[in-house]
C-alpha positions as CSV (number, residue, x, y, z in Angstrom):
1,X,47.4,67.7,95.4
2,X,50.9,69.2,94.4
3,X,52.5,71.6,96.9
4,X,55.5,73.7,96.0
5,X,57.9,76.4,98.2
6,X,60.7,78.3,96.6
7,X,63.0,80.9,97.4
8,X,65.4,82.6,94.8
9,X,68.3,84.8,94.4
10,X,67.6,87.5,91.9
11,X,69.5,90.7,90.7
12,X,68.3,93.6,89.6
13,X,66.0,93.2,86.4
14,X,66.1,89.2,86.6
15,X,62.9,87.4,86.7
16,X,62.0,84.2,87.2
17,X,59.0,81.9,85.7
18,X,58.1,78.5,87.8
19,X,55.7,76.1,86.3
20,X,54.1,72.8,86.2
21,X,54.0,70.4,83.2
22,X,51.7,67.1,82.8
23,X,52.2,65.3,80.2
24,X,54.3,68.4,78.6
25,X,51.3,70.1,78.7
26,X,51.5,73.7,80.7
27,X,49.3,74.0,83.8
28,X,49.0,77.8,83.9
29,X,47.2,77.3,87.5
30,X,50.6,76.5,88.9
31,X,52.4,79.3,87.4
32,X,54.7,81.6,89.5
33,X,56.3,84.9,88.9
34,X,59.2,86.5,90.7
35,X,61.1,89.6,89.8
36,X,62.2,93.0,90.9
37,X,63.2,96.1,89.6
38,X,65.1,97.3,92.6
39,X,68.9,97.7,92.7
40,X,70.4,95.3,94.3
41,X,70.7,91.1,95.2
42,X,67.4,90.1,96.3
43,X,65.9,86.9,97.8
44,X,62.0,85.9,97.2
45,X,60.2,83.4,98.5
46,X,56.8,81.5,97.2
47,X,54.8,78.6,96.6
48,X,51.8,76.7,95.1
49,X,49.1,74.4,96.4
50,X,47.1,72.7,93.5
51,X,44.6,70.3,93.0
52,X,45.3,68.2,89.8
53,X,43.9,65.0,88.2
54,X,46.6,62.2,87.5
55,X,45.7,59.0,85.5
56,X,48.2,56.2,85.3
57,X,51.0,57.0,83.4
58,X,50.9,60.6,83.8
59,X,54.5,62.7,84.2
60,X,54.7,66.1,86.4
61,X,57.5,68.1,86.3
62,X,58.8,71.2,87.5
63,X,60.2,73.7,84.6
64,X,61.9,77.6,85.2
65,X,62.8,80.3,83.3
66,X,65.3,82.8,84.0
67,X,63.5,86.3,82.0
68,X,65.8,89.4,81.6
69,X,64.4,92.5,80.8
């Protein structure tokens, strides 16, 4: 089981993409999405429970995005 809480900062038209990686490979379950359209500084909060399979060997880590539209 992986368990994630985050809380951002964002400004107006900033989004933000939070995801898992094993083995490099995307794990769209753990995907989260933050943005607003609002004027403004802005702070979010969120988080992730998962249940994932792990083998021996096996790397998990955290990768975000910071999308401006």
């Amino acid at each position: 089981m992986v368990t994630f809480d985050v809380q951002f900062g964002l400004d107006v038209h900033c989004r933000v993409l939070i995801k898992l990686l094993k083995n490099e490979i995307r794990q769209t379950s753990s995907e989260l999405y933050m943005g607003t359209n609002s004027p403004g500084y802005h702070r979010m909060m969120g988080g992730r429970t998962i249940y994932i399979h792990l083998e021996t060997g096996d790397t998990l880590y955290w990768k975000t995005e910071e999308l401006h539209i």
